[in-house]
Structure formats: structure tokens, C-alpha cells
N, C-alpha and C positions, 0 to 999 in steps of 0.2 A: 038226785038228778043233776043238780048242779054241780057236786064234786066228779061224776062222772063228765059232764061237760069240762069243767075246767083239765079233767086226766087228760080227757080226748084234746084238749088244745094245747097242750104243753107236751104230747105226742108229736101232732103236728108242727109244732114250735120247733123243738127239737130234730126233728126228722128234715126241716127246713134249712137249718142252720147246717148238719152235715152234706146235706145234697150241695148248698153253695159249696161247703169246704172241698167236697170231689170235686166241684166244676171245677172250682179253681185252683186246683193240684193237678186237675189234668189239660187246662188250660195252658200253668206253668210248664207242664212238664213237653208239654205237643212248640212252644216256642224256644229258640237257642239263640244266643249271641253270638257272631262270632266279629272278634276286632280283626283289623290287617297294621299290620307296623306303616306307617304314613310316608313310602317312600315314596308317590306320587301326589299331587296337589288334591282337595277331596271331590273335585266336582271329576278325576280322574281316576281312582280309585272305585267311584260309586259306576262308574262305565263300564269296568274291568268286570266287576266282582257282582254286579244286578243282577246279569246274564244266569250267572251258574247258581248262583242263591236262589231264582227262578227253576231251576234247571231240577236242584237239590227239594227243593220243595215239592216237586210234580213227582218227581220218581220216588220220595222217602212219602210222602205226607204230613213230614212234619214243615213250621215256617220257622224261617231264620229274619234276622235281623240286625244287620250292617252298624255294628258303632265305630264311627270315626274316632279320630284322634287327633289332635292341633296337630300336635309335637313327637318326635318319640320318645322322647323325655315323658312325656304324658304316658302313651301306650306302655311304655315298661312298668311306669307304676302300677296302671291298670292289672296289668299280664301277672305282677308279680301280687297281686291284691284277689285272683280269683276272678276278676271281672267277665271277663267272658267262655261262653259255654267252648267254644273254638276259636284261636289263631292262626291266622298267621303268621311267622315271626320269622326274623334273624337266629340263627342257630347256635348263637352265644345266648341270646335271651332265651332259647330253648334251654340251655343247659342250668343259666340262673333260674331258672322255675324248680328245676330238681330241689332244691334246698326247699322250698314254700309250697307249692301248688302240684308237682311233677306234671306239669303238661304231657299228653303221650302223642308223639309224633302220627301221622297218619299217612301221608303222601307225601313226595317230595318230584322234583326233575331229577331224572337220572341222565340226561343229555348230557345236560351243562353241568360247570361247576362256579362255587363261587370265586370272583377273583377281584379284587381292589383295584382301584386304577388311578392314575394321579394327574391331572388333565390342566392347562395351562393352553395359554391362546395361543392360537394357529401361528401368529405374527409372532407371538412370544421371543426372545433372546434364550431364555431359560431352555438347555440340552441335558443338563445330568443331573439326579436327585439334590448333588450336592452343593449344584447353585440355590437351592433354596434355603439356605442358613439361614436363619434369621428373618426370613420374609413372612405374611401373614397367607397362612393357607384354611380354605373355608373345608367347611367339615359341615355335614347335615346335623350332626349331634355327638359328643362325646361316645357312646355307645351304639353306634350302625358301623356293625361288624364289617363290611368288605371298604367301607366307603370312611370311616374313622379307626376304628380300634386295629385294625392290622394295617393300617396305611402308619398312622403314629407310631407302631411297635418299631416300623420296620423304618419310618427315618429316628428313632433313637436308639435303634439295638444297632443293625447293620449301615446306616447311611451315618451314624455318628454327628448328628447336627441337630440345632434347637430350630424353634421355627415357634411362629405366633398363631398358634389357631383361631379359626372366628366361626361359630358355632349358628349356623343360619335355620336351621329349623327342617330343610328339607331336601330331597339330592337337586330338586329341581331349582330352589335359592341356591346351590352351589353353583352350576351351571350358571345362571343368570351373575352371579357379583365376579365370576372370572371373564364373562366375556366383558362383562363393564368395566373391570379393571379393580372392582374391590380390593381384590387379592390377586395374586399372582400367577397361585394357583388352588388347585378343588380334589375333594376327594368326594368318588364314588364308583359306581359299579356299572359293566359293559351294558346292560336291560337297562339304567334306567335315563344314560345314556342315549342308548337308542330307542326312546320315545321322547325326544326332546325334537324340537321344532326344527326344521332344517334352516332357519334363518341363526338355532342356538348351537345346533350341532355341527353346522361348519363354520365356522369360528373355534371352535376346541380343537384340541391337538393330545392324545394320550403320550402322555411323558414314560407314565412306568405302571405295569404291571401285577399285583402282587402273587404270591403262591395259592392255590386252588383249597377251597375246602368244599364238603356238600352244602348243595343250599338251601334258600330256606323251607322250610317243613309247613304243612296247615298241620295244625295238631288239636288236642280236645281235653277239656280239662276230665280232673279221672270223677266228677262228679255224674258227668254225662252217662249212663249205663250203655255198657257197652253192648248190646245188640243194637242201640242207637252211633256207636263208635263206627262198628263194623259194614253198617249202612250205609252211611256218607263215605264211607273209603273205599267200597265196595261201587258207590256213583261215580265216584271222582273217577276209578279206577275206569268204568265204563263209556264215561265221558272222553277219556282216550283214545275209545277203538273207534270213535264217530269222526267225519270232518268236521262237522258242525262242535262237538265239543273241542275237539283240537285248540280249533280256531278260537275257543274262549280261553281254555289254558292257555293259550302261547299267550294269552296277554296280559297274566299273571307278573312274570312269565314262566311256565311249563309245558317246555318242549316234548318232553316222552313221561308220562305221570308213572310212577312206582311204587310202591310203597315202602313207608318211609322207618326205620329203627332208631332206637335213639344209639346202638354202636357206629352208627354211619357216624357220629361229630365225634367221635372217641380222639381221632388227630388232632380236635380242636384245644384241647385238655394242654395237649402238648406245645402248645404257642403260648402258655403261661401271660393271657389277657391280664388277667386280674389288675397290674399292676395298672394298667392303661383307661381301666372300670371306672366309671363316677358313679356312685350313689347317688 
């Protein structure tokens, strides 16, 4: 009798211990991360992005959960580390993931495009790229695609000038040390621009331009199984045809949502980054 008690409890024993192990694989498996590259400050970001993680959770069933990022110094190492179930990213860090994680694109704006932009006060003296020799230009971070890495290429390939960068953490600290006079001038990009304060946004003045690529992707790491892939792209996509989602896209920003390839950034290959890349 006893050895049959003891069978029966180390049954139960046993049968206890893999019930937990389900819960908690299916626990794991019903919640996702997803990061955003930190081009707005985080109590801005979290405004943006509540709404539709809300949105994503009520139409899939499954819950998500928003990790920030200081820096995007930080966030790339995250992106490139596996860290989260989904990003958002700049579409050069889409393509550094191919080497480690292969992030696979999901959505993107098919409106717009990306475009760098080179911003310098209203009052400024500064008219042509090429008065900024040697002057200190702020940059959000070595590696933010439209607002650092094609702005740089493009004053040391075609503007032919040196210039002193100052590496401020965010597009929104750009804005902020050009109208104070930090620097001279700032790089970043037309969206993030125009969600800046109108006491910060007129006071800039855009200098210059740069050439267009597609922009950024939300994508999913390939761990996520894809009928879970397919779901979320298939919402986002839906969230399109609504006013009410619209109106949460554009403040992404995603003007017309589409679904996103990774040949869309194949042009990007041919702007030979790399050199301009910090580790």
C-alpha cells in the first residue's frame, strides 16, 4: 500500500511539474516584444505605439509589450542581439540583422519615402552645404539612417568637407542644441521634424535634402512562427482601411501601410554605408 501511495504521488508529482512547464510555454509563447528605434523621446513613443499594441492584441489575441530604448546605440545592439519578438527599425539596421538574426520585414509606408534633411536656424547665415567645413553638426547617433549615415556620406563623398559631429542621443536633442546654438547645424528626417513643438519647429530652417530610400519596416524576428507573422501584418494591414486606424499609423509615421519585402531596401546596398557604420 505504501509503495502504491508513494507510485501515486510521484505521478502526481510529475504530472504537476509538466502542467506548469505548458503553462509556461504557452504563457511564453501568447506574449511578444516588440522594440521601436527611439526616434522620439519615450513618454512619446509610448503615445504613438499604446494605441495599436492595444489594437494588435484585441484583433490577434495574443499581448505585446513595448521595450524602450535610451539610445539607438542601445536599440541596435538589442535588434542585433535577438532581443525582440518584433521591430521597428531604420532600414540599414533591417539589413544589419541579415548577417545575425534576419529580421523579416512585415509593413512599411508606401506614401512616403525616406529622405535626410540638414536643418540649421531660421536666422542662420549658413546657405550651401559647403559653408559647414569644419563646423560642429549634431547627429542623433552615428547609425540613424536618414538623419546620420546618408547625411555624413553625402557631406564626405559629394559636398567634399570635414565637419565635427556631436552625437546627441535623439532626433529630438538635435532639434533642441541647433535652435540653442550648440551646433550649427542637425541632421534628421521630415516625420520627426514635424512632431516637434511649434515654438522648436519654427526656429529651423531645412538647408538640404538628401536622396529617397523606402522606409522604415515593423518586421519580426524569424523565431515568431509565422501564422503568428502573418496575423499582425494581416492587422496592421487592416488597420489601414479604418479612419481610426489610419489615424494611429500616421503617427508612426504610416501614411498608406503595405506590405513590406526585404527587395524594397536592395538600392540601399548601393549607397556603400558600411564605411560610415560604427560598431
Amino acid at each position: 500500500m505504501a509503495t502504491q501511495a508513494a507510485g501515486r504521488i510521484n505521478i502526481y508529482h510529475w504530472l504537476t511539474i509538466i502542467t506548469l512547464i505548458m503553462s509556461s510555454s504557452i504563457c511564453q509563447a501568447d506574449n511578444f516584444t516588440i522594440g521601436v528605434v527611439p526616434q522620439f523621446d519615450a513618454r512619446t513613443t509610448q503615445q504613438i505605439w499604446r494605441p495599436i499594441l492595444k489594437e494588435l492584441q484585441q484583433r490577434t489575441g495574443h499581448s505585446f509589450v513595448l521595450r524602450g530604448s535610451q539610445t539607438i546605440p542601445v536599440f541596435e545592439q538589442q535588434l542585433l542581439a535577438g532581443e525582440f519578438d518584433f521591430a521597428y527599425v531604420n532600414p540599414y539596421q533591417l539589413l544589419k540583422t541579415t548577417a545575425t538574426n534576419e529580421y523579416i520585414p512585415l509593413v512599411r509606408d508606401v506614401a512616403t519615402e525616406l529622405r535626410g534633411i540638414v536643418v540649421v536656424r531660421k536666422d542662420s547665415p549658413y546657405m550651401k552645404l559647403e559653408e559647414l567645413r569644419d563646423q560642429s553638426i549634431a547627429f542623433p547617433s552615428p547609425n540613424a539612417l536618414g538623419a546620420s549615415l546618408m547625411i555624413r556620406a553625402m557631406l564626405t563623398r559629394e559636398v567634399n568637407i570635414t565637419f565635427k559631429p556631436r552625437y546627441v542621443n535623439s532626433h529630438d536633442s538635435v532639434y533642441l542644441n541647433v535652435v540653442l546654438g550648440n551646433t550649427v547645424a542637425g541632421g534628421g528626417v521630415a516625420s520627426t521634424l514635424a512632431h516637434q513643438s511649434a515654438t522648436v519647429r519654427d526656429q529651423l530652417r531645412i538647408l538640404h535634402t538628401t536622396d529617397a530610400v523606402a522606409p522604415h519596416p515593423l518586421t519580426a524576428h524569424p523565431r515568431v512562427p509565422e501564422p503568428i507573422r502573418n496575423a499582425i501584418q494581416q492587422t496592421m494591414l487592416s488597420l489601414g482601411k479604418t479612419k481610426s486606424g489610419q489615424k494611429m499609423l500616421s503617427q508612426i509615421p504610416i501614411k498608406n501601410v503595405a506590405i513590406a519585402q526585404l527587395k524594397d531596401y536592395d538600392p540601399l546596398k548601393k549607397m556603400r554605408l558600411d564605411k560610415f557604420y560604427e560598431d
